[in-house]
N, C-alpha and C positions, 0 to 999 in steps of 0.2 A: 585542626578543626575545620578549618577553612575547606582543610581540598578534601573534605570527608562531605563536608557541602555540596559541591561540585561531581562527587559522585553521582549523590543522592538525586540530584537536578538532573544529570546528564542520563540516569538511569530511568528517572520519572518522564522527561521527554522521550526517549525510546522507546517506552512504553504504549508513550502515547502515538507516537507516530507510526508504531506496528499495530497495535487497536485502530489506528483510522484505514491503511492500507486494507487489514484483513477487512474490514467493514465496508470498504471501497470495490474491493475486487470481489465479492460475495455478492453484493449489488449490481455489478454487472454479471456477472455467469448468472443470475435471479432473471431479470432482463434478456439477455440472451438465451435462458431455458423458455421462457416467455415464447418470445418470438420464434424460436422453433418450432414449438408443439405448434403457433398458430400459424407458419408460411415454412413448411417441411422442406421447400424447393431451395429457401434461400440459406439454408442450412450452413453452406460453405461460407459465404458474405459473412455472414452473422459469426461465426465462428476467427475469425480472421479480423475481423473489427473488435472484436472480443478479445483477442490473445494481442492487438495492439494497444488496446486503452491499460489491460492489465500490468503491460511490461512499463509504459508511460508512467503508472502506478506504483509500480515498484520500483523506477527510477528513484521518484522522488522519495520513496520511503528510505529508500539508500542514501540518498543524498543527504534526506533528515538527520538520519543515525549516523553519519557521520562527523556530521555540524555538534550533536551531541558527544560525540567521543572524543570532540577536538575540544571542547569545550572545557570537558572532565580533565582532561591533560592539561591547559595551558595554566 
């Protein structure tokens, strides 16, 4: 029962840490659609500063779901 618990948790956090990432990086490409239509010139910056917060982003979501999967196991 125990590690059927530990699923349950380790599966509930996953969840949540891929819900906050998709909501994280949706946030900025919103932002960064923003900021192009209003400075078209700075297109490349903005795109590039973009694709570095998102990867940051997905670092850590990785890094969550992982912490969760070690979790479930031990």
């Amino acid at each position: 029962m125990e590690n059927a618990l530990a699923y349950l948790a380790a599966g509930i956090g996953a969840g949540f840490v891929t819900f906050g990432a998709a909501l994280g990086i949706g946030r900025i490409a919103s932002a960064a659609l923003d900021g192009t239509a209003r400075q078209p010139e700075a297109t490349n910056d903005i795109r590039v500063t973009m694709l570095i917060a998102a990867a940051l982003i997905e670092g850590i979501a990785l890094f969550g779901e992982v912490i969760c999967i070690l979790l479930a196991l031990k």
